[in-house]
DSSP file (Angstrom, degrees, kcal/mol; ACC not computed):
  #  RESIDUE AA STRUCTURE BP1 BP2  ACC     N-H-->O    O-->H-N    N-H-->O    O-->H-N    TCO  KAPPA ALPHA  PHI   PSI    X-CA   Y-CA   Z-CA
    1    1 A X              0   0    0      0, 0.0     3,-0.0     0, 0.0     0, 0.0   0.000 360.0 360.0 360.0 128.3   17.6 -137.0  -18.3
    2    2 A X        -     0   0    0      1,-0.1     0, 0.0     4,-0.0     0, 0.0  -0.004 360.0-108.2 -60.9-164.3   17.2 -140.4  -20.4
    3    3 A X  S >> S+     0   0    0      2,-0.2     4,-1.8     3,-0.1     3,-0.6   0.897 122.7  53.0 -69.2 -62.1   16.4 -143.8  -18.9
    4    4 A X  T 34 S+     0   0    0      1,-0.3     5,-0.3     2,-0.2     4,-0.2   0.859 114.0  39.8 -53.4 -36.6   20.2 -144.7  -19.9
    5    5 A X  T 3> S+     0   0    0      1,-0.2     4,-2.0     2,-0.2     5,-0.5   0.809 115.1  55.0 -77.9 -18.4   21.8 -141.6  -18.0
    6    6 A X  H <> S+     0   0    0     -3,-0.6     4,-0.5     1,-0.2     7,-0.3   0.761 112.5  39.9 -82.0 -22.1   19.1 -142.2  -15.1
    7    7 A X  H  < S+     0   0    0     -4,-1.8    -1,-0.2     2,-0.2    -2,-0.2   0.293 121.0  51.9-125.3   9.8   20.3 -146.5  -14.5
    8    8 A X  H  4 S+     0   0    0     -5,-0.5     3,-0.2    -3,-0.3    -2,-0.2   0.612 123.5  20.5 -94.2 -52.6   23.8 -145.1  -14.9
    9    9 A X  H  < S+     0   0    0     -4,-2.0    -2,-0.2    -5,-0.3    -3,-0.2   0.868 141.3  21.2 -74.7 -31.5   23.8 -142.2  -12.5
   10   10 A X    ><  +     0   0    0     -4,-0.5     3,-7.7    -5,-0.5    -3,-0.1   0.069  62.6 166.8-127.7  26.5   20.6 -143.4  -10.0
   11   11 A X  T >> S+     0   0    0      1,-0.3     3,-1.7    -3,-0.2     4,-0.7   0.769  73.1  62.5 -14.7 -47.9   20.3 -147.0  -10.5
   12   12 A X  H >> S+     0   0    0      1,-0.3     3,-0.7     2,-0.1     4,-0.5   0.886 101.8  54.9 -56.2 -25.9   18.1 -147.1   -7.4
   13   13 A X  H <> S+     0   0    0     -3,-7.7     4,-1.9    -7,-0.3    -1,-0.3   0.430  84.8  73.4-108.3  13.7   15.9 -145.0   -9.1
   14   14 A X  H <> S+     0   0    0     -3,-1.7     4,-1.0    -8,-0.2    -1,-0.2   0.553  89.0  60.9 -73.5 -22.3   15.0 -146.7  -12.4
   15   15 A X  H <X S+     0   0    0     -4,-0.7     4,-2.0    -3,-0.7    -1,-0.1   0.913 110.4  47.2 -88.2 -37.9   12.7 -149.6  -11.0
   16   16 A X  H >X S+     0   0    0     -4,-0.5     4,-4.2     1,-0.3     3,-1.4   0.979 115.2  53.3 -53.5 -58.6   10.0 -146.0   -9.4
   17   17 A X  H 3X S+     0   0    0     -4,-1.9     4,-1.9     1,-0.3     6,-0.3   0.835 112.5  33.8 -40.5 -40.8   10.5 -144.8  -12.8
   18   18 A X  H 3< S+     0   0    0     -4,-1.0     5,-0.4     1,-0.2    -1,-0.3   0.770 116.0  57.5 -87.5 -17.9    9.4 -147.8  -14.8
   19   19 A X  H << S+     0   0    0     -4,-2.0     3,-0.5    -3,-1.4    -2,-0.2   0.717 110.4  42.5-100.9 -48.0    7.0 -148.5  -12.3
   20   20 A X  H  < S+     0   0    0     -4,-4.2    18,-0.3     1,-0.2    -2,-0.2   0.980 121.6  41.2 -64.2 -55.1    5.3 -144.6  -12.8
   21   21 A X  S  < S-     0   0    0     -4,-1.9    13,-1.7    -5,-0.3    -1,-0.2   0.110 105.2-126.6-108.2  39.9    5.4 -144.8  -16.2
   22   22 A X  S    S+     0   0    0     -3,-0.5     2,-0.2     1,-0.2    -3,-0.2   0.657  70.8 103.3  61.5  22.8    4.4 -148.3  -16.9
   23   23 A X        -     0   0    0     -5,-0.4    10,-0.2    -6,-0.3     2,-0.2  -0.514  63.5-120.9-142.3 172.4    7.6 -149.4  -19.2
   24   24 A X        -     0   0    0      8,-2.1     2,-0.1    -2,-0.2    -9,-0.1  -0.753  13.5-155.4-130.4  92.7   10.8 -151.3  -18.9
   25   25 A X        +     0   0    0    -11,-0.2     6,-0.3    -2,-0.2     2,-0.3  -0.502  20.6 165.5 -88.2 128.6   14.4 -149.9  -19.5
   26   26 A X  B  >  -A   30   0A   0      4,-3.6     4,-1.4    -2,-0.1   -22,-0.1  -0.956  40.8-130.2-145.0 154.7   17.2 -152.6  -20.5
   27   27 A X  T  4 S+     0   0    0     -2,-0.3     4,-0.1     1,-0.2    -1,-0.1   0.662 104.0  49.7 -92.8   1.8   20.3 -151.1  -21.8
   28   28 A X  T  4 S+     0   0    0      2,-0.1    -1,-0.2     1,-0.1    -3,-0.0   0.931 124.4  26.8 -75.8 -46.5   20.3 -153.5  -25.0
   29   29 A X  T  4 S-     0   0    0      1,-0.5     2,-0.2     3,-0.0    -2,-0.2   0.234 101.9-144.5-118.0  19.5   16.6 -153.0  -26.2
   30   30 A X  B  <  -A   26   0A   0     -4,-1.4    -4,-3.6    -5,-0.0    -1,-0.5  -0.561  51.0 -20.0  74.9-155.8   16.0 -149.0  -24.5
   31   31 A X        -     0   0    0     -6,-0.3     2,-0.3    -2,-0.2    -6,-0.1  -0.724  55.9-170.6  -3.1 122.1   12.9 -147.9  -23.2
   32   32 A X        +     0   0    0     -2,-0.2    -8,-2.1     2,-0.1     2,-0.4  -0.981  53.1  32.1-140.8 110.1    8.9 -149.7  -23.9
   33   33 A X  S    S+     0   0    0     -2,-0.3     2,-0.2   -10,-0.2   -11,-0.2  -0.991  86.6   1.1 147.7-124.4    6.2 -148.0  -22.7
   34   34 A X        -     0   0    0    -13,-1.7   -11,-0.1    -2,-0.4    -2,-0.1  -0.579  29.8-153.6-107.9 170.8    4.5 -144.8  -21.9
   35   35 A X  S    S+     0   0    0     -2,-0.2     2,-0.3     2,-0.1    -1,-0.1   0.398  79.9  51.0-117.5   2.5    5.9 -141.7  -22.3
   36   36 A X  S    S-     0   0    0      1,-0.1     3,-0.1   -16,-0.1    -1,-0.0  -0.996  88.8 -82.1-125.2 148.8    3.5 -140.1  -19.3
   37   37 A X        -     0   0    0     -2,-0.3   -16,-0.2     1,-0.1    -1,-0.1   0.248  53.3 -86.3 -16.5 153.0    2.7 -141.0  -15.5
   38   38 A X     >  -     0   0    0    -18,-0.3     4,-2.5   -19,-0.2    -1,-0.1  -0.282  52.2-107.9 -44.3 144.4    0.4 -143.3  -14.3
   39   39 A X  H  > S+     0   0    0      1,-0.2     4,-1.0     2,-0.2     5,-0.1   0.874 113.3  58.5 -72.0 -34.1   -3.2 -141.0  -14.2
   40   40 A X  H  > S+     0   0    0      2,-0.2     4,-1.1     1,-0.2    -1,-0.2   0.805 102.6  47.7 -82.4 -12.5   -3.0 -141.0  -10.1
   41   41 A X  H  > S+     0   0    0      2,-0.2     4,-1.8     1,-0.1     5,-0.3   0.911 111.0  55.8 -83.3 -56.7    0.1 -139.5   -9.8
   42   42 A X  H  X S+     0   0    0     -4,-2.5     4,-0.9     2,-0.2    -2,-0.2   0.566 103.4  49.2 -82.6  24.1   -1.0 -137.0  -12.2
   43   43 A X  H >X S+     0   0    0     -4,-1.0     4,-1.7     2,-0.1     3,-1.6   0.917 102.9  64.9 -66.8 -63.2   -3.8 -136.1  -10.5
   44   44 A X  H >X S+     0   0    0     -4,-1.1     3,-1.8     1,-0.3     4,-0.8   0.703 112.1  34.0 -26.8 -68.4   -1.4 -135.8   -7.6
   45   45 A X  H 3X S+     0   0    0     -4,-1.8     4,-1.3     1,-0.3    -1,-0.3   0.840 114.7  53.3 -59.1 -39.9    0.5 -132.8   -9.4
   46   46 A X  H <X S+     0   0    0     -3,-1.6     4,-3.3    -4,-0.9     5,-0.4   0.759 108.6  46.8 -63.1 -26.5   -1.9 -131.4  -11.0
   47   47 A X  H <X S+     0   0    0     -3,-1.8     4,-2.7    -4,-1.7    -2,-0.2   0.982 115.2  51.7 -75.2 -77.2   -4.0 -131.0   -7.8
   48   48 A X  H  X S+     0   0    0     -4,-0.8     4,-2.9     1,-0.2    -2,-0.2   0.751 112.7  44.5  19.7 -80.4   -0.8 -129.7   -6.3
   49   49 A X  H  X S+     0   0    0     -4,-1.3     4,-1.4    -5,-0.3    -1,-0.2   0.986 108.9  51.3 -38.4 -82.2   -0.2 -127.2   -9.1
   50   50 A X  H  X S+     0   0    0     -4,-3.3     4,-1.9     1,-0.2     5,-0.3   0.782 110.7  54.5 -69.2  -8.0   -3.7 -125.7   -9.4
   51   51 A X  H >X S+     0   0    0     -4,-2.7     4,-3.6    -5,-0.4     3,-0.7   0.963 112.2  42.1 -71.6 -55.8   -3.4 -125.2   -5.3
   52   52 A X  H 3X S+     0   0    0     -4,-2.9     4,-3.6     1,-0.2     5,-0.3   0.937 114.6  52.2 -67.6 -36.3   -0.1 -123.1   -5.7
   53   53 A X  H 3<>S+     0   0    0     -4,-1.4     5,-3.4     2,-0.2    -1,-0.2   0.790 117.3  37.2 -68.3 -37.2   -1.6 -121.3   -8.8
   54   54 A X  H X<5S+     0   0    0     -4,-1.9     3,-0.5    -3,-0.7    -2,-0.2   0.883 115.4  56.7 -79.8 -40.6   -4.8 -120.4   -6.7
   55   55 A X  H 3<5S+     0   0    0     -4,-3.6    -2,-0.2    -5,-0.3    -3,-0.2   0.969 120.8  27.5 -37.2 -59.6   -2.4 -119.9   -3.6
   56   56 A X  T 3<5S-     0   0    0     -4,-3.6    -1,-0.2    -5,-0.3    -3,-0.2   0.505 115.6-110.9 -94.9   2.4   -0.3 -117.2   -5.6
   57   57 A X  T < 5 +     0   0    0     -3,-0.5     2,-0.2    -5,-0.3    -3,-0.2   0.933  62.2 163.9  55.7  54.7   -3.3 -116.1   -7.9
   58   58 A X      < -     0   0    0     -5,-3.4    -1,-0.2    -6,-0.2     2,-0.1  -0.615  40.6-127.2 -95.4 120.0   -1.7 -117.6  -10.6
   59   59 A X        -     0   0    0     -2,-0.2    -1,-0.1     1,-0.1     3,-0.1  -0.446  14.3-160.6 -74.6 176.5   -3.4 -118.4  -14.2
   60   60 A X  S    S+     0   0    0      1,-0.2     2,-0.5     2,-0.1    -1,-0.1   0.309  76.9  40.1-130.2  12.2   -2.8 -122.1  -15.1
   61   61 A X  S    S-     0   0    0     -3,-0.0    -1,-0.2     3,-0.0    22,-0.0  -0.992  90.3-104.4-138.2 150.7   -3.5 -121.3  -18.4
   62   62 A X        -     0   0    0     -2,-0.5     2,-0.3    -3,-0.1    -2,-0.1  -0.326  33.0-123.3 -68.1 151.7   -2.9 -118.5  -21.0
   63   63 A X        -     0   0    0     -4,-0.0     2,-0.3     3,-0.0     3,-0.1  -0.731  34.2-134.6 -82.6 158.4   -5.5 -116.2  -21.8
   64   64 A X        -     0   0    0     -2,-0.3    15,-0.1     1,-0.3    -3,-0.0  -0.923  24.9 -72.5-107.7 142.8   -6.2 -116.2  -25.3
   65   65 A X        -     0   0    0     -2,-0.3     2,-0.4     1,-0.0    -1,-0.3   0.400  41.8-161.3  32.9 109.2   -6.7 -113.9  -27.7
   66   66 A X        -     0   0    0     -3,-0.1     2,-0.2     8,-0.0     6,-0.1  -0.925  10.7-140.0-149.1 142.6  -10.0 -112.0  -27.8
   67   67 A X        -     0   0    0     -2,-0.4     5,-0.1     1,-0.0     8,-0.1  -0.537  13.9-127.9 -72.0 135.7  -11.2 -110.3  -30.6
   68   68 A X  S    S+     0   0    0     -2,-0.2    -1,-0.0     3,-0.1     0, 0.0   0.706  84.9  59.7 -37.8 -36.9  -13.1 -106.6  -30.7
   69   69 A X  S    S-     0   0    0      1,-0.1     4,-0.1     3,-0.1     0, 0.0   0.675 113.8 -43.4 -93.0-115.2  -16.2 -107.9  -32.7
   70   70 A X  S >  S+     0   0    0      1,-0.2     3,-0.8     2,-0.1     4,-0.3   0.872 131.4  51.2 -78.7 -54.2  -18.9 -110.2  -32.7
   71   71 A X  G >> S+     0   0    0      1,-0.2     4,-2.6     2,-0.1     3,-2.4   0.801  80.6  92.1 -54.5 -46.6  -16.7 -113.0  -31.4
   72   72 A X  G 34 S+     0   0    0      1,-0.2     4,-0.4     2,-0.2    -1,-0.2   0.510  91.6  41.8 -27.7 -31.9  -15.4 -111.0  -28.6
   73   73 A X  G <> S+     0   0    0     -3,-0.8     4,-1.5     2,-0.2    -1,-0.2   0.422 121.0  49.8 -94.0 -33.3  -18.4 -112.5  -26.1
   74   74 A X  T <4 S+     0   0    0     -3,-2.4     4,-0.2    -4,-0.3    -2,-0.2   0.999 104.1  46.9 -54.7 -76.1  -17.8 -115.9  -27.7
   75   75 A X  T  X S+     0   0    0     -4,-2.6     4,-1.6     2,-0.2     3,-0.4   0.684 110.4  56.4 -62.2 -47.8  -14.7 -116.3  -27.6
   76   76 A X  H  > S+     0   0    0     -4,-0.4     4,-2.8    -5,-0.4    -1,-0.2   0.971 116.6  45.7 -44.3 -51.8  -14.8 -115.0  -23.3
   77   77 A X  H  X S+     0   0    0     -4,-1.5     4,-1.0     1,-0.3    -2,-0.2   0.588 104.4  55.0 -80.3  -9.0  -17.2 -117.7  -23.0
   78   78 A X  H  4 S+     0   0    0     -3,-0.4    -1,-0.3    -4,-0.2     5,-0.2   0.919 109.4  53.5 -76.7 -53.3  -15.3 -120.4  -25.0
   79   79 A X  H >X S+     0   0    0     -4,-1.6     3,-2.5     1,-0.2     4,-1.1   0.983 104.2  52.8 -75.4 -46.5  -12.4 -119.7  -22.6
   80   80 A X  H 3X S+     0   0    0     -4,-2.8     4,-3.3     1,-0.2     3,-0.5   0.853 115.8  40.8 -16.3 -60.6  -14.4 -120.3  -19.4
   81   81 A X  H 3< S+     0   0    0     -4,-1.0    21,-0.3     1,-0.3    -1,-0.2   0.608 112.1  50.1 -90.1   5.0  -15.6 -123.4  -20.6
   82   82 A X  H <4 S+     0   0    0     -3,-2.5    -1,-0.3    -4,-0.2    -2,-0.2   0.476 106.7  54.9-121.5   9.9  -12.7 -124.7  -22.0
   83   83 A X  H  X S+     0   0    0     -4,-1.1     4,-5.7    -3,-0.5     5,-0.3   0.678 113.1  49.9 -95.5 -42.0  -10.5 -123.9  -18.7
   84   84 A X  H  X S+     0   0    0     -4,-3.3     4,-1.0    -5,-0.3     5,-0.2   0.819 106.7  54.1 -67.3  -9.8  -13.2 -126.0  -16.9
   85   85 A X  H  > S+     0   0    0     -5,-0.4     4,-2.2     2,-0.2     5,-0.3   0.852 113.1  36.4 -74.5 -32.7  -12.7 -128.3  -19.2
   86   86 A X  H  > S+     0   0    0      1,-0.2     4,-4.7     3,-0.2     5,-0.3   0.964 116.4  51.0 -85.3 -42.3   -8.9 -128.7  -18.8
   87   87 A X  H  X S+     0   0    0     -4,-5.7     4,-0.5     1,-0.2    -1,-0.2   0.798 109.6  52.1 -77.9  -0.6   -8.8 -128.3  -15.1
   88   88 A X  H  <>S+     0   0    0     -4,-1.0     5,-1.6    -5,-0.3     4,-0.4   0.825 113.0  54.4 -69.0 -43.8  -11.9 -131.2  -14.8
   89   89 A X  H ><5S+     0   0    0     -4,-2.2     3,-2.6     1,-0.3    -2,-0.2   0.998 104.6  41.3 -80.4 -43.7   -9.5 -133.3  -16.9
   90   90 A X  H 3<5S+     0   0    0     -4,-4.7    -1,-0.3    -5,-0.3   -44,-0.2   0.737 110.5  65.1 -82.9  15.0   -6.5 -133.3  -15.3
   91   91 A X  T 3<5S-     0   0    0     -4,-0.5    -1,-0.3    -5,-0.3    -2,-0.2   0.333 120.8-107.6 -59.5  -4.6   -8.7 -133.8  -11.9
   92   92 A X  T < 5S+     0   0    0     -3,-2.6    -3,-0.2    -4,-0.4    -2,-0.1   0.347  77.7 131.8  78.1 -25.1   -9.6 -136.8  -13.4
   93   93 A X      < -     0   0    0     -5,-1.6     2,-1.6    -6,-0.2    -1,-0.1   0.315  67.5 -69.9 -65.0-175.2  -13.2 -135.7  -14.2
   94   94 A X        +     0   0    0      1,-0.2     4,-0.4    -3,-0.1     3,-0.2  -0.513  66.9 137.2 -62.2  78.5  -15.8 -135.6  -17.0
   95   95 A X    >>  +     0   0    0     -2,-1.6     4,-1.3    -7,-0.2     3,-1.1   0.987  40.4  89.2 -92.7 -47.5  -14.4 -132.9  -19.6
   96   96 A X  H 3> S+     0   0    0      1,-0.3     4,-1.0     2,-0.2    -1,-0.1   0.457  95.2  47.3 -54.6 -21.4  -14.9 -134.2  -23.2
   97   97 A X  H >> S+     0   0    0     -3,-0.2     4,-3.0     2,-0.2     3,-0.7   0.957 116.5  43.0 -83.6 -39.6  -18.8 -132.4  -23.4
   98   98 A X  H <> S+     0   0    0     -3,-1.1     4,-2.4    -4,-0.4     5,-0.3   0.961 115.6  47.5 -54.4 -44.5  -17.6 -128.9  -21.8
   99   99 A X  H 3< S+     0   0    0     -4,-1.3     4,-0.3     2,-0.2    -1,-0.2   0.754 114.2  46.7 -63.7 -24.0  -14.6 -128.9  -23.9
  100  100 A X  H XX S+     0   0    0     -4,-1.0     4,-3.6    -3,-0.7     3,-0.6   0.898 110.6  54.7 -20.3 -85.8  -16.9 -129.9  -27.0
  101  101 A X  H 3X S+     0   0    0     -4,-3.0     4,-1.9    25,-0.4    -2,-0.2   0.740 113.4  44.5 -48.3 -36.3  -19.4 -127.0  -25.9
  102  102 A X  H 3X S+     0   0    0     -4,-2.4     4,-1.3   -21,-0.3    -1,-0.3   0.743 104.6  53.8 -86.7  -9.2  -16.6 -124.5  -26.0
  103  103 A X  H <> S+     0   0    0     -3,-0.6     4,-3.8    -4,-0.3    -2,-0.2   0.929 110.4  49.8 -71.2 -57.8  -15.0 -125.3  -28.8
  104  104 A X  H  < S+     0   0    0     -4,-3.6     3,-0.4     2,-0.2     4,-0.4   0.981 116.3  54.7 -48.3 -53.0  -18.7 -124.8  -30.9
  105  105 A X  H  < S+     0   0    0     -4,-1.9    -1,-0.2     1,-0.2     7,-0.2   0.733 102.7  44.1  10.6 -81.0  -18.6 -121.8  -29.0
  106  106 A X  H  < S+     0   0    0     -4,-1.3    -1,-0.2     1,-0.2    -2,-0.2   0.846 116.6  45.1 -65.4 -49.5  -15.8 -120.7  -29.9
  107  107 A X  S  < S+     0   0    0     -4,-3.8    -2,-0.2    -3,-0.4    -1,-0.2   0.409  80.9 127.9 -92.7  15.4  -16.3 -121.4  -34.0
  108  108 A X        -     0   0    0     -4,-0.4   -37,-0.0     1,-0.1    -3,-0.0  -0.108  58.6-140.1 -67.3-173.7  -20.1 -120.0  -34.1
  109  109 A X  S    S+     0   0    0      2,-0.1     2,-0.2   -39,-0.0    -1,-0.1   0.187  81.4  38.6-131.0  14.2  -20.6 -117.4  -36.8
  110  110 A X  S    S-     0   0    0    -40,-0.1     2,-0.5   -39,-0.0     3,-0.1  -0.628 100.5 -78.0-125.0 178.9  -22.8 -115.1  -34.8
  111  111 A X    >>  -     0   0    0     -2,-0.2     3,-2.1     1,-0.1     4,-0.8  -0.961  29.1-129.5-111.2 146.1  -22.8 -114.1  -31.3
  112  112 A X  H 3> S+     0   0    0     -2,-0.5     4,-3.4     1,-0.3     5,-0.3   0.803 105.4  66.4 -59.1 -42.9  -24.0 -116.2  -28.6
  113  113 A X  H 3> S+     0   0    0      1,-0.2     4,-0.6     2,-0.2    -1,-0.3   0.763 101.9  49.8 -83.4  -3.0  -26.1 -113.5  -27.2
  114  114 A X  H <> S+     0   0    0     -3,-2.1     4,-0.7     2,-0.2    -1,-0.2   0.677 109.6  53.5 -66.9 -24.2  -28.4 -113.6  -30.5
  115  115 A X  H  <>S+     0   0    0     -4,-0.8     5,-1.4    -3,-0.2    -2,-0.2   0.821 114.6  37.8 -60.1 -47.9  -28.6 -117.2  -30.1
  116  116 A X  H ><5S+     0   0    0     -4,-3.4     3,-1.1     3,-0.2     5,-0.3   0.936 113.0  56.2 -52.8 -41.3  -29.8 -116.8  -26.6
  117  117 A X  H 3<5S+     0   0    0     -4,-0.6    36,-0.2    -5,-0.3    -1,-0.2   0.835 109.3  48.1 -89.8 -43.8  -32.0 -113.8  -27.5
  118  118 A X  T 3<5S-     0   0    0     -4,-0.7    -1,-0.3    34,-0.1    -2,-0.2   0.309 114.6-118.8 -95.6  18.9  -33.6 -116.2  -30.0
  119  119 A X  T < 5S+     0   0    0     -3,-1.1    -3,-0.2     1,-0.1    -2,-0.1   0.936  81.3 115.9  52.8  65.6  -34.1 -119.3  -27.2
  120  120 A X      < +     0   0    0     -5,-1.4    -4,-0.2     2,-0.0    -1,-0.1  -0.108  26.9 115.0-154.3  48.1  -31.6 -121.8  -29.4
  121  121 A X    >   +     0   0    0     -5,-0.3     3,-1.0     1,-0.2     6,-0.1   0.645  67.6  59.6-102.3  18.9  -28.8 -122.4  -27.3
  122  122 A X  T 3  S+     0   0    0      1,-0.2    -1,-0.2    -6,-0.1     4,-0.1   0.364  88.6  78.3-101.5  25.5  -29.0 -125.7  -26.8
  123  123 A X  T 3   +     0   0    0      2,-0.1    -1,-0.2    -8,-0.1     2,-0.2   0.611  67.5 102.4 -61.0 -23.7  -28.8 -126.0  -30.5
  124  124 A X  S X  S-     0   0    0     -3,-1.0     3,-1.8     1,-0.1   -23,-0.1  -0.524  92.2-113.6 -76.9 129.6  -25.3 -125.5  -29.9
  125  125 A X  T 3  S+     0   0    0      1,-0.2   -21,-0.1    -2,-0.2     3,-0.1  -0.478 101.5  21.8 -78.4 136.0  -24.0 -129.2  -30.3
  126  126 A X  T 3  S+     0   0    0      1,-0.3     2,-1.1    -4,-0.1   -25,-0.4   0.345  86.2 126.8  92.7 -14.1  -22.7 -130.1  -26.7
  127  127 A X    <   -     0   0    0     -3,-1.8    -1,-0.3    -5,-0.1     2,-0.1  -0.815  35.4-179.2-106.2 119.2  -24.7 -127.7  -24.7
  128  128 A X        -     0   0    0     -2,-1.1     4,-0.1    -3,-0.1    -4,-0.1  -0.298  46.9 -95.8 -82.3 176.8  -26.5 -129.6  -22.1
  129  129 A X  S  > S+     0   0    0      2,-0.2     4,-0.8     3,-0.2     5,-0.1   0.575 127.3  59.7 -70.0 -11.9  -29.0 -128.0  -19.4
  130  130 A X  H  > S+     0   0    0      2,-0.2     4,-1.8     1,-0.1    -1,-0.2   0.820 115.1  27.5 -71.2 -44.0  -25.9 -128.1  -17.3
  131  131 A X  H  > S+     0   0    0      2,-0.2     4,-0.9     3,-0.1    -2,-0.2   0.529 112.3  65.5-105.9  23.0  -23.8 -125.9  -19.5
  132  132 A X  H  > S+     0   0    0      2,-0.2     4,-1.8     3,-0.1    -3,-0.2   0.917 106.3  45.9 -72.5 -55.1  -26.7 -124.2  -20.8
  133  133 A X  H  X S+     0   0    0     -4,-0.8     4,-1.8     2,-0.3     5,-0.3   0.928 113.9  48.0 -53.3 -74.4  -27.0 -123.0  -17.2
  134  134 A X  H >< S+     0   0    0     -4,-1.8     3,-2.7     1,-0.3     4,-0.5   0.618 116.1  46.4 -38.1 -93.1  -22.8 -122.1  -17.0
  135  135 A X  H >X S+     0   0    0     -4,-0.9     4,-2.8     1,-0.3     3,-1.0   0.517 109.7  49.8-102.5 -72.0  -23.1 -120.2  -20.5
  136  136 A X  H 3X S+     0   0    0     -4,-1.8     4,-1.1     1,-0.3    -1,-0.3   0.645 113.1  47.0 -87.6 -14.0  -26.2 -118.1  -19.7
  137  137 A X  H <X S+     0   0    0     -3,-2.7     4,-1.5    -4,-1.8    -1,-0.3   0.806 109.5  56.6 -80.4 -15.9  -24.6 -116.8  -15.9
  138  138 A X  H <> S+     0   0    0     -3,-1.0     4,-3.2    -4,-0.5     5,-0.3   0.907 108.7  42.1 -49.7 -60.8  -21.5 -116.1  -17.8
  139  139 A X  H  X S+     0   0    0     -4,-2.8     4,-2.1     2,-0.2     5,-0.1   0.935 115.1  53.8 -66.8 -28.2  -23.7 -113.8  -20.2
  140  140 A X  H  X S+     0   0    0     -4,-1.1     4,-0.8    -5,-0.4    -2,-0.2   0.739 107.8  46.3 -64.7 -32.5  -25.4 -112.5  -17.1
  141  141 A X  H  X S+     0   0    0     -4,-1.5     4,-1.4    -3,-0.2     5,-0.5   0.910 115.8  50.0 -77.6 -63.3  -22.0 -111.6  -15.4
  142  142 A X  H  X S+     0   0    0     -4,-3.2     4,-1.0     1,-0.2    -2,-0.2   0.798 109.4  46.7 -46.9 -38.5  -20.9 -109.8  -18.8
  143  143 A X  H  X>S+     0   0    0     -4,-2.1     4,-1.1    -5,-0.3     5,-1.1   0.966 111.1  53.5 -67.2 -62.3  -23.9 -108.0  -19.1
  144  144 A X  H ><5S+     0   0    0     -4,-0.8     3,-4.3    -3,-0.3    -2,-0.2   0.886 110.8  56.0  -7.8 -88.6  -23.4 -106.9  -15.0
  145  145 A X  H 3<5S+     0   0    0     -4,-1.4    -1,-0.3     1,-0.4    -2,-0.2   0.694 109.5  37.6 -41.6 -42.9  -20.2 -105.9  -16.2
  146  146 A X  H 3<5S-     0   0    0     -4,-1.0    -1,-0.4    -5,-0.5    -2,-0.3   0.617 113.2-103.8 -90.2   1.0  -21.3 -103.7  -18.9
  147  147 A X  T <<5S+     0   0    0     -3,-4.3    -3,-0.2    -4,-1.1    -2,-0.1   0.484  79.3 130.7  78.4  -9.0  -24.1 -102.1  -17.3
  148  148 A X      < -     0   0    0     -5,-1.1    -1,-0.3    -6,-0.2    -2,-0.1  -0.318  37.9-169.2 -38.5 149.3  -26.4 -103.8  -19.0
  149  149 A X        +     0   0    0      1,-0.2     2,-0.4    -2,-0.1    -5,-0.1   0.595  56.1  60.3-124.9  -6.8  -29.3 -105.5  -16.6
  150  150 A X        -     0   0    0     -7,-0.1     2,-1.0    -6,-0.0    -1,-0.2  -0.960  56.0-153.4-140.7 129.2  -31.0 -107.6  -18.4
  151  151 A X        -     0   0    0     -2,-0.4   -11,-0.1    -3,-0.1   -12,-0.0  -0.772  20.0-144.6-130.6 140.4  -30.8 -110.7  -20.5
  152  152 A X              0   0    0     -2,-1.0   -34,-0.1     1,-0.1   -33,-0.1  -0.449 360.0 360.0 -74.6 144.1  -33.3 -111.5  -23.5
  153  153 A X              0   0    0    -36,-0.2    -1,-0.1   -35,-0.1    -2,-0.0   0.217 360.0 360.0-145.3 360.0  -34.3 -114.8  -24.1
């Protein structure tokens, strides 16, 4: 629904509206301002959201794509960090290095567990000792997973 159909049908409810999204609606000069909420109400939804999503065991993201080869390990570990990445940002939190660290991740031209193997992943631009940490239980669960037991570094 525009602004125009909104101060024609719900008058009352154009001043919350301008007031959420920071703008002013006049029916001469349209709509000026932003075109999303104010950031605490959308934590509010989002928090909201990822509760019903955990509630109903819900992703809140797609899965992507994963490749058979090399990448395949990468690419798992790309999405990890770049789901913590999304749900830290719309919490409000720190994202921009995790999302960073999975995106290098994501584009390397090896697999991550030769990088490990060879003690240079915090070569990886973006990987701190905090997501060095994330990224090497990640490889440790994968490994778990496969029946592997052990991971070189």
């Amino acid at each position: 629904m525009s602004l125009k159909r909104l101060s024609e049908d719900y008058p009352h409810l154009v001043e919350r509206y301008e007031e959420m999204y920071q703008g002013k609606y006049t029916p001469e000069e349209g709509y000026n301002g932003a075109y999303t909420p104010v950031k605490s109400y959308l934590k509010v939804i989002h928090k909201k959201v990822f509760a019903l999503c955990e509630k109903y065991q819900l992703n809140f993201r797609l899965k992507r794509y994963i490749p058979n080869d090399f990448r395949k390990l990468n690419y798992w570990i790309a999405q990890k960090l770049l789901d913590e990445s999304y749900l830290s940002q719309m919490l409000g939190k720190p994202w921009t290095n995790t999302f960073w660290a999975g995106q290098n991740i994501n584009n390397l031209k090896e697999s991550i567990q030769d990088i490990v193997t060879r003690g240079e992943l915090r070569k990886i631009r973006n990987v701190n000792p905090s997501i060095e940490e994330s990224v090497l239980n990640l490889l440790r669960y994968s490994l778990q997973q496969r029946g592997n037991c052990e991971l070189r570094r």
